[in-house]
C-alpha positions as CSV (number, residue, x, y, z in Angstrom):
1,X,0.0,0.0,0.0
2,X,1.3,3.3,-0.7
3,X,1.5,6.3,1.3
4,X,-1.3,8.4,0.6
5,X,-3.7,5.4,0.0
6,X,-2.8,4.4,3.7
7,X,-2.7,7.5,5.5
8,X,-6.2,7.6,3.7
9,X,-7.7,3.9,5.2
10,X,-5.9,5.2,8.3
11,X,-8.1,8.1,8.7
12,X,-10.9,6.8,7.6
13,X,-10.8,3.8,10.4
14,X,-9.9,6.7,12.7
15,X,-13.4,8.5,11.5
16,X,-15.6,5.3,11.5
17,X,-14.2,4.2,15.1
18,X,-14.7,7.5,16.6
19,X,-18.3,8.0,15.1
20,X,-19.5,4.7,16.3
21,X,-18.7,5.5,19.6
22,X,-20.5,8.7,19.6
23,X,-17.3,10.8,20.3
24,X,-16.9,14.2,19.4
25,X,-13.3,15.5,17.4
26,X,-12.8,17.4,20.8
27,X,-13.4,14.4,23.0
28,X,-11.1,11.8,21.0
29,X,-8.2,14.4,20.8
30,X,-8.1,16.4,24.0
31,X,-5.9,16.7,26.3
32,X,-3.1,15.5,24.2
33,X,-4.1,16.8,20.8
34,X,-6.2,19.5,19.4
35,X,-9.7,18.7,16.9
36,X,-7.7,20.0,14.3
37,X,-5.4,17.4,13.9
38,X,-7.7,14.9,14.6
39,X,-9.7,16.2,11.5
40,X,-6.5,16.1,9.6
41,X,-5.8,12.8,10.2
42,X,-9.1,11.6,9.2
43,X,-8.7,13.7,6.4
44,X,-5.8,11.0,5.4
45,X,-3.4,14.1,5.3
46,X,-1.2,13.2,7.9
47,X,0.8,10.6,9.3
48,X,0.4,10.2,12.9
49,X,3.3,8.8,15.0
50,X,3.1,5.8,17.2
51,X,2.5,7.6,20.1
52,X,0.0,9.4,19.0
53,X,-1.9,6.3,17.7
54,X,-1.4,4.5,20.8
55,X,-3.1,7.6,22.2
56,X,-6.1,7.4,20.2
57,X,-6.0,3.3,20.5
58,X,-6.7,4.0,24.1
59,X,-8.8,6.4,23.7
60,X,-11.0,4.4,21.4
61,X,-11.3,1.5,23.4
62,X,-9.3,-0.7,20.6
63,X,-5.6,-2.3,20.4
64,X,-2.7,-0.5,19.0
65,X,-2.6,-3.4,15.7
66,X,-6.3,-3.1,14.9
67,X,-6.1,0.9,14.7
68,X,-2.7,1.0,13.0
69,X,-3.9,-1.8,10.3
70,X,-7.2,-2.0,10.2
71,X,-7.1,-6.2,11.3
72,X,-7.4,-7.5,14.8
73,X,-4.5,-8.8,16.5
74,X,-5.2,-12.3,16.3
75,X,-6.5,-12.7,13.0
76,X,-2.9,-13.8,11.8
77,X,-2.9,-16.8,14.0
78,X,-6.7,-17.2,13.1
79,X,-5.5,-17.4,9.4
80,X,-3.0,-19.8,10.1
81,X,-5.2,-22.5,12.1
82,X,-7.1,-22.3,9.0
83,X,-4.2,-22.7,6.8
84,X,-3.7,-25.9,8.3
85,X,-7.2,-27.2,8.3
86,X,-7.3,-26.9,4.6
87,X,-3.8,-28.6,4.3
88,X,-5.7,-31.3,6.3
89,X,-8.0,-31.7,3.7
90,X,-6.0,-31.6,1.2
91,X,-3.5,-34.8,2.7
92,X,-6.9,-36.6,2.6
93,X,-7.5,-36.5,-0.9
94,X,-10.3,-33.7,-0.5
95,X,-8.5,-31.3,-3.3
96,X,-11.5,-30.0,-4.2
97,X,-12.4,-28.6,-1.5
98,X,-9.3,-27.9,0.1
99,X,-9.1,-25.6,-2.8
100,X,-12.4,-23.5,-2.6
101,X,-11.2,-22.5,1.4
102,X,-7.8,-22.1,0.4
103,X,-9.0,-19.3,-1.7
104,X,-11.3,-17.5,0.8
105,X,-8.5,-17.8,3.1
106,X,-6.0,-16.1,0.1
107,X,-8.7,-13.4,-0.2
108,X,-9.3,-12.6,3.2
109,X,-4.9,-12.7,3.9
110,X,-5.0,-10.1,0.8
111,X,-7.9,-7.8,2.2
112,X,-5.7,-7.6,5.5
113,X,-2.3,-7.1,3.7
114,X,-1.0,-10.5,5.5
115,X,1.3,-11.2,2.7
116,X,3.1,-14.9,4.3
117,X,-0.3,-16.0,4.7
118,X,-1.6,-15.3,1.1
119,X,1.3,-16.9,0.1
120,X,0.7,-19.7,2.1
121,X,-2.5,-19.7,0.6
122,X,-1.8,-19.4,-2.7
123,X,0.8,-22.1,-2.1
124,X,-2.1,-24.4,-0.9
125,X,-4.4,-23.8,-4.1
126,X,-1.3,-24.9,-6.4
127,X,-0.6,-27.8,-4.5
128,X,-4.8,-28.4,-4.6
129,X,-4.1,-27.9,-8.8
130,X,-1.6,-30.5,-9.2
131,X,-3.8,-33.1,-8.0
132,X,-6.8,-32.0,-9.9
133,X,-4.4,-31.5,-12.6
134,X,-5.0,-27.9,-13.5
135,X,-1.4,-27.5,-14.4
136,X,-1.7,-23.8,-15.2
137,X,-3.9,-23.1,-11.9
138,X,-0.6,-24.2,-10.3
139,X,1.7,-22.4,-12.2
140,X,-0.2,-19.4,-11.8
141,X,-0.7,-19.8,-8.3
142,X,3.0,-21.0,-6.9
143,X,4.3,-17.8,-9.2
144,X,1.7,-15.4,-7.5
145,X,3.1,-17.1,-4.0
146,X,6.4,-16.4,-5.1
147,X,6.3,-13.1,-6.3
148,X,4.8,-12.1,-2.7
149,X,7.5,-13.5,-1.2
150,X,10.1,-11.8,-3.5
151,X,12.0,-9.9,-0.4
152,X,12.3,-13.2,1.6
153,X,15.3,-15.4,1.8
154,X,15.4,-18.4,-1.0
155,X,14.4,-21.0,1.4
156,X,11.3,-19.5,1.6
157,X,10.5,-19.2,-1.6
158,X,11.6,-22.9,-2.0
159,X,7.9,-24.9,-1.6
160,X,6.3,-22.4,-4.0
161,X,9.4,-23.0,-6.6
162,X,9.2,-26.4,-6.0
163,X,5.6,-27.0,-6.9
164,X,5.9,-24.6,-10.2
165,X,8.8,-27.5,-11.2
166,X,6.3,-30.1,-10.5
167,X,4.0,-28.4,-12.8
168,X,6.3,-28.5,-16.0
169,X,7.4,-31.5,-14.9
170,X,3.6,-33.1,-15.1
171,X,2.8,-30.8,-18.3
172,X,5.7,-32.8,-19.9
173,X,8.6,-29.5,-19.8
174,X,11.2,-31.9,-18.0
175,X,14.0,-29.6,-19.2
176,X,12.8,-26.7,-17.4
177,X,11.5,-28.2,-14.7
178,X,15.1,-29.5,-14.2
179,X,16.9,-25.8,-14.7
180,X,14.3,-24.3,-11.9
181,X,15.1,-26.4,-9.1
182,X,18.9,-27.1,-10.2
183,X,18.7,-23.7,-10.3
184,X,17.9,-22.9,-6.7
185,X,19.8,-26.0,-5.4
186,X,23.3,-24.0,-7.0
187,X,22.4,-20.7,-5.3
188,X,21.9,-22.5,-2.1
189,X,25.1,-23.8,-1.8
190,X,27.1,-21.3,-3.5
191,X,25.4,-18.5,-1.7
192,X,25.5,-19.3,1.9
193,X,22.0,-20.7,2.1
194,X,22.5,-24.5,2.6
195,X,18.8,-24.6,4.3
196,X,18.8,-28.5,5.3
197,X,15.1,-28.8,4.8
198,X,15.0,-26.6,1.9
199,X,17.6,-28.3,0.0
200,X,16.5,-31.9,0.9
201,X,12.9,-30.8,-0.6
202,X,14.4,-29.3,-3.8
203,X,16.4,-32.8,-4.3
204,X,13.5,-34.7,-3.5
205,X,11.7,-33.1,-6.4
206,X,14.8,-33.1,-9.3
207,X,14.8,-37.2,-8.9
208,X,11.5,-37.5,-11.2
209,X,12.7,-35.0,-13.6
210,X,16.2,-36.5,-13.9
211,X,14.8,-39.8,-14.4
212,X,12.6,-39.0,-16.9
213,X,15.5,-37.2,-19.3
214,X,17.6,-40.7,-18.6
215,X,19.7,-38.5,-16.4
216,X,20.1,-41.7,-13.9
217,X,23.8,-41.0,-12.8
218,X,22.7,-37.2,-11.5
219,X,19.6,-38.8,-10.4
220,X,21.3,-41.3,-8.0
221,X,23.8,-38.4,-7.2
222,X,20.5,-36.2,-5.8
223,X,18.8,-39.2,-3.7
224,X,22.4,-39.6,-1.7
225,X,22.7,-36.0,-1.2
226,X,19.5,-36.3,0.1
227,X,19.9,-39.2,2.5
228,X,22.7,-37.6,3.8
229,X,20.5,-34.4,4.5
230,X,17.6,-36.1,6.0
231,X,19.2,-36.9,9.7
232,X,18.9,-32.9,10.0
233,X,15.2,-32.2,8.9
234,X,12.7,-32.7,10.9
235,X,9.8,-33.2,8.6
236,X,8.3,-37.0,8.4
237,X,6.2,-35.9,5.6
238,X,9.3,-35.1,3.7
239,X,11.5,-37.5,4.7
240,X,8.9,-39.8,3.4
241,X,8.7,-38.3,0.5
242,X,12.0,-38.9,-0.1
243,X,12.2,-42.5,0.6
244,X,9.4,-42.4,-2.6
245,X,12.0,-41.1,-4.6
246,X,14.7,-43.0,-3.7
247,X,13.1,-46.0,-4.3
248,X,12.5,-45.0,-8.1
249,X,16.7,-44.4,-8.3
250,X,17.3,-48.1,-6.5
251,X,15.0,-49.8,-8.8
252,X,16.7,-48.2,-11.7
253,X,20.2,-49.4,-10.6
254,X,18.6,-53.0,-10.6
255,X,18.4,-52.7,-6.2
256,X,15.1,-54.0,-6.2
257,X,15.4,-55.4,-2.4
258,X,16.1,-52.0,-1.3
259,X,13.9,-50.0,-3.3
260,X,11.0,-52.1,-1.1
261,X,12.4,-51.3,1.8
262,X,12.3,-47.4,1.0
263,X,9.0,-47.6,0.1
264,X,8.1,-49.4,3.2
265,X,9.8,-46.7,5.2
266,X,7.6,-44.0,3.6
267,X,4.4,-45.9,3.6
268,X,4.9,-46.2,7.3
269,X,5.7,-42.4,7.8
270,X,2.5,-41.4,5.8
271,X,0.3,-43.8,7.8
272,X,1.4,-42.6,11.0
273,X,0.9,-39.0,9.4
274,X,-2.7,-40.1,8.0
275,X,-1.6,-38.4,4.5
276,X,-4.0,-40.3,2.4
277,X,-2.7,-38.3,-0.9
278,X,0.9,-39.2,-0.6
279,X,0.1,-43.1,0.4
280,X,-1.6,-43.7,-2.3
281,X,1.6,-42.4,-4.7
282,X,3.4,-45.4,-2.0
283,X,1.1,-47.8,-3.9
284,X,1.2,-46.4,-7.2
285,X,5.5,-46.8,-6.6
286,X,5.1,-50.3,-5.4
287,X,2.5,-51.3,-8.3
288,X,5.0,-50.2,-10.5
289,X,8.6,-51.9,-9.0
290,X,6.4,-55.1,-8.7
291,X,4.8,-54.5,-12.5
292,X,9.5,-54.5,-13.1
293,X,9.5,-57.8,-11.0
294,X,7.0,-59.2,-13.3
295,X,4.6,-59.9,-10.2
296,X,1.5,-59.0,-12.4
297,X,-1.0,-59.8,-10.5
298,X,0.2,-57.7,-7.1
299,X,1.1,-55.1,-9.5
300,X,-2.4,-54.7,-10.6
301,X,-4.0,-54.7,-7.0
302,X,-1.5,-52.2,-6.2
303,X,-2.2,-49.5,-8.7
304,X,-5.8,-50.1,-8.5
305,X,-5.6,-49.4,-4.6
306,X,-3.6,-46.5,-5.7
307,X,-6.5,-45.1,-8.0
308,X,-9.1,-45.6,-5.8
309,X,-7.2,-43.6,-3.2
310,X,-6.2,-40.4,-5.4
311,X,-9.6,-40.4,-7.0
312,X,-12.4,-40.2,-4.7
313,X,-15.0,-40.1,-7.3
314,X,-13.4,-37.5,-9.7
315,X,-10.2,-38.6,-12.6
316,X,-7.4,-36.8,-11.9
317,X,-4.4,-36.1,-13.9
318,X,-2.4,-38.9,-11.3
319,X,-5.4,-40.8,-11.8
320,X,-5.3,-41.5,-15.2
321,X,-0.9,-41.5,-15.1
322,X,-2.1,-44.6,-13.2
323,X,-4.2,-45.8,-15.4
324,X,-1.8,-46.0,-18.5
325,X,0.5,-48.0,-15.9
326,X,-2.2,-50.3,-14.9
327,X,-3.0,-50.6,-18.8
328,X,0.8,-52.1,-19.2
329,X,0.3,-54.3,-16.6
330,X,-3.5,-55.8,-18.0
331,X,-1.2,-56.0,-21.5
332,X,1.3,-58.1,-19.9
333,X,-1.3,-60.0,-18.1
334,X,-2.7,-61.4,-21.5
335,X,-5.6,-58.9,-21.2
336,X,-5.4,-56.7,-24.2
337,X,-8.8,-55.5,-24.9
338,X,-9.5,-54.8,-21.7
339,X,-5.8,-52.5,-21.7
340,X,-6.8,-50.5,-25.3
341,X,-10.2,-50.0,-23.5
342,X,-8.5,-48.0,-20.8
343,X,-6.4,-46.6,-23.7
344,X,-8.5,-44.7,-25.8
345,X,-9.9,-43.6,-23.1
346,X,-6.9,-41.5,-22.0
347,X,-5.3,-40.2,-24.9
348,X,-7.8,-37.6,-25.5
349,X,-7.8,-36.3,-21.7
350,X,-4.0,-36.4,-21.6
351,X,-0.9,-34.7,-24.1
352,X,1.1,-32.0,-24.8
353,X,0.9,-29.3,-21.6
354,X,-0.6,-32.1,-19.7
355,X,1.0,-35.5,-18.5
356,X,2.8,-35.9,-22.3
357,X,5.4,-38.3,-21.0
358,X,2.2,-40.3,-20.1
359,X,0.5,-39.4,-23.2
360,X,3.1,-41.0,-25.2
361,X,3.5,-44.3,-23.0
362,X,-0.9,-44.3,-23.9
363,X,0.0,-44.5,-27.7
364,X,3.4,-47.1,-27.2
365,X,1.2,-49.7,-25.5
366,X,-1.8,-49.1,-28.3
367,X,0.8,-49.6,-30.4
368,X,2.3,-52.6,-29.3
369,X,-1.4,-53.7,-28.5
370,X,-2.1,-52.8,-32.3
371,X,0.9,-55.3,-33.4
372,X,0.2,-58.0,-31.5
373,X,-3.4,-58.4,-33.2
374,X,-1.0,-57.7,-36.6
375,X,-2.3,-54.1,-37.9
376,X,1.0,-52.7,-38.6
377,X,-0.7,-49.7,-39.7
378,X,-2.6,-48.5,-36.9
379,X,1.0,-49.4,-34.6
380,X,3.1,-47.3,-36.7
381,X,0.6,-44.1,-36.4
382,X,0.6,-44.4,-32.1
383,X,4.4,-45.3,-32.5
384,X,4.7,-42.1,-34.4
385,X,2.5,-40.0,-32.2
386,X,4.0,-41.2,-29.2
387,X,7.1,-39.7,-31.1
388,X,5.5,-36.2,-31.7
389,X,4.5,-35.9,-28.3
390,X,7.8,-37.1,-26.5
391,X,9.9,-35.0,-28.8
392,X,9.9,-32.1,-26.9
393,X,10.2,-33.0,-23.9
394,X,13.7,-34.7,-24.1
395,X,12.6,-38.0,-22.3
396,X,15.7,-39.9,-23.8
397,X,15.1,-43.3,-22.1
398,X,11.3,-43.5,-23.3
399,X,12.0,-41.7,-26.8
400,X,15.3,-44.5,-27.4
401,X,12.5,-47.5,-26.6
402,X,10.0,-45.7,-29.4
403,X,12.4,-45.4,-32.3
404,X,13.2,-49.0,-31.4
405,X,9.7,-49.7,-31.7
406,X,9.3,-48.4,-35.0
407,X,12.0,-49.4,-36.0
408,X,11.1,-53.4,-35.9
409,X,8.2,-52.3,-37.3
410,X,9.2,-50.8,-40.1
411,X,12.0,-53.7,-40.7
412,X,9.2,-55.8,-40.5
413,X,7.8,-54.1,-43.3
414,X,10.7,-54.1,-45.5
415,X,11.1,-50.6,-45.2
416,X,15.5,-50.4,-44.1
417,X,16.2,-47.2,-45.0
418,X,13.3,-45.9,-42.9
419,X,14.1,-48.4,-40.1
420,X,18.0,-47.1,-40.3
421,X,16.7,-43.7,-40.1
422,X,14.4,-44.5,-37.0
423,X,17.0,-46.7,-35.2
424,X,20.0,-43.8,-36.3
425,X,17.5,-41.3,-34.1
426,X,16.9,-43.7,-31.1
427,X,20.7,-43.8,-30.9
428,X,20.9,-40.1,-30.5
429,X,18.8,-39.6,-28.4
430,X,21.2,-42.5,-25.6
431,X,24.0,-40.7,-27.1
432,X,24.7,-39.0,-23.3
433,X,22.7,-41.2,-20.9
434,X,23.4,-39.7,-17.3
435,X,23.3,-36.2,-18.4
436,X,20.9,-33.7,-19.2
437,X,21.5,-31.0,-21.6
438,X,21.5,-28.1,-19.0
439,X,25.1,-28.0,-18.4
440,X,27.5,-29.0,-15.5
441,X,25.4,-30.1,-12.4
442,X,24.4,-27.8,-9.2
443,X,27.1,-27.7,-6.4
444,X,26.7,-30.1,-3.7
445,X,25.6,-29.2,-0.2
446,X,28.6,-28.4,2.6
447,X,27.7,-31.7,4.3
């Protein structure tokens, strides 16, 4: 607020106060002040001192805060036991409404000029998005809590920062999503601001990304720095959530034993925490390391239990990520019809700016589901849209697997050069597995 505008609201709650206690300009002001200044003030063309509101505070029957901004003294607290019963709500899969009293609660922090708490806010409705899958709502939302929090120190800033990377990361920019939270992690090591809990959520977060691109050697590297962090962060939810992401790194390096035993770790801490939300992506981790063991049938009981926890009557976008998972798992299973069912039903609702890593793993299994019933022609069109939609978003690993794909296919076919072509392009794209194209890697903690 600027100055005039507040010397302005500041007279004008002087004027309201005074009138509706049936004072006089005399009476409010006397014996310490004259009615002139107290029409002045309420005129909004003066600033009084503090002294000379806690004056008139006591003289108005009202608290020094109340007068000098207009908001009682305990709303702030008030604000912030609200905060918190929304964030319950939220944990147990109630996004939908979480969100609606997350935004009264924005509103009403705005109207009072309690910036951390509209941030907070606002940090709640884009954590409400990414589960309903309103990537741009979250975007929107975690830049609005960032931008109010502009004059704060990093670590801060670091949950609201942190969720706008998990929004490019679901909306398929893994690139980006990678340089903002590498980003941060370099200038909080290099600049003196090696916030333990800050950096061990920023790591947390850059394991999916990383994995994603192929980047499995800076992946790894991010889960240790983060185990080593975690002894000095008091957070169970976040340690937890850790142990999720861990598990993905172990099952990668072929630790299957171990990447259980994180999981189980989490899935304990989330129980004990009652966060339904963050459970069910336990179950949706296990259904898919036990989908890698080839244990179909636990696989598929897992990532249903998974679904029906996340979706509580409405598809979300981790609903239906799930569901092209459990899709694989019905292929596998000798179920194929039942698989391009749940298919076609997902490619429309997911693609580009919306779960297109997933989008593209939708048209790879109707493809593969398409050759095994022997229409080459219908495979090679998902093949190749799985292709358009994976293109930009540098997912080597799952791009590499495509072009080997098509390229069968089109061997198959009799068609060389195009299979050379296509098998030339999946070689590119493993030309640098561990790395990402975003330069040397962020600075390590000063453990």
């Amino acid at each position: 607020m600027n100055e005039p505008t507040d010397r302005q609201a500041l007279g004008r709650r002087v004027l309201r106060l005074r009138t509706e206690r049936g004072l006089t300009q005399r009476a409010l002001a006397e014996p310490d002040y004259t009615p002139a200044y107290i029409s002045t003030l309420e005129a909004g063309k003066v600033r009084p001192s503090e002294t000379a509101l806690r004056y008139l505070a006591d003289r108005l029957e009202v608290s020094y805060e109340l007068l000098a901004t207009g908001r009682p003294p305990q709303l702030a607290g008030e604000l912030g036991l609200r905060l918190s019963e929304a964030r319950q709500l939220l944990c147990a899969g109630e996004s939908a409404r979480a969100v609606e009293e997350f935004r009264v609660l924005a509103a009403e922090a705005e109207r009072h000029g309690l910036a951390e708490r509209q941030a907070a806010a606002l940090l709640g409705i884009g954590d409400c998005a990414l589960d309903l899958g309103e990537l741009d709502l979250a975007i929107e939302s975690f830049e609005r809590s960032e931008v109010l929090l502009r004059d704060a120190p990093l670590p801060q800033r670091v949950p609201a920062l942190r969720g706008r990377a998990v929004a490019h990361l679901l909306a398929g920019d893994l690139r980006y999503s990678c340089y903002l939270l590498e980003s941060a992690i370099d200038r909080l090591n290099t600049d003196g601001l090696a916030d333990p809990h800050a950096l061990l959520l920023l790591y947390s977060a850059v394991i999916a990304p990383y994995m994603d691109l192929g980047a499995h050697r800076r992946a790894a590297r991010a889960a240790d720095l983060a185990l080593a962090l975690a002894p000095q962060v008091d957070d169970p939810a976040l340690v937890a959530r850790l142990h999720r992401g861990v598990a993905r790194t172990l099952l990668a390096e072929g630790r299957a034993a171990e990447a259980e035993a994180s999981l189980t770790r989490a899935e304990e801490l989330y129980r004990h925490l009652r966060i339904g939300t963050e459970l069910a992506h336990c179950h949706w981790m296990r259904g898919y390391l036990r989908a890698q063991d080839g244990d179909l049938l636990t696989a598929e009981r897992e990532l249903r239990l998974a679904r029906e926890l996340l979706a509580r009557g409405q598809p979300t976008l981790y609903t239906q990520q799930i569901d092209v998972e459990l899709a694989d798992v019905l292929r596998r299973a000798g179920r194929p019809e039942e698989a391009s069912a749940l298919l076609t039903d997902l490619v429309d609702a997911l693609g580009p700016g919306r779960g297109a890593v997933h989008a593209g793993a939708a048209h790879r299994l109707l493809g593969r589901i398409a050759e095994q019933r022997g229409d080459a022609t219908a495979a090679e069109e998902h093949y190749r849209a799985a292709l358009a939609l994976l293109v930009d978003t540098s997912a080597a690993a799952d791009l590499a697997d495509l072009c080997r794909l098509l390229g069968d296919l089109l061997r198959r076919s009799g068609r060389l050069e195009e299979a050379l072509d296509t098998y030339r392009d999946g070689l590119r794209h493993r030309a640098a597995p561990g790395t990402t194209t975003l330069g040397p890697a962020p600075a390590g903690p000063p453990l």
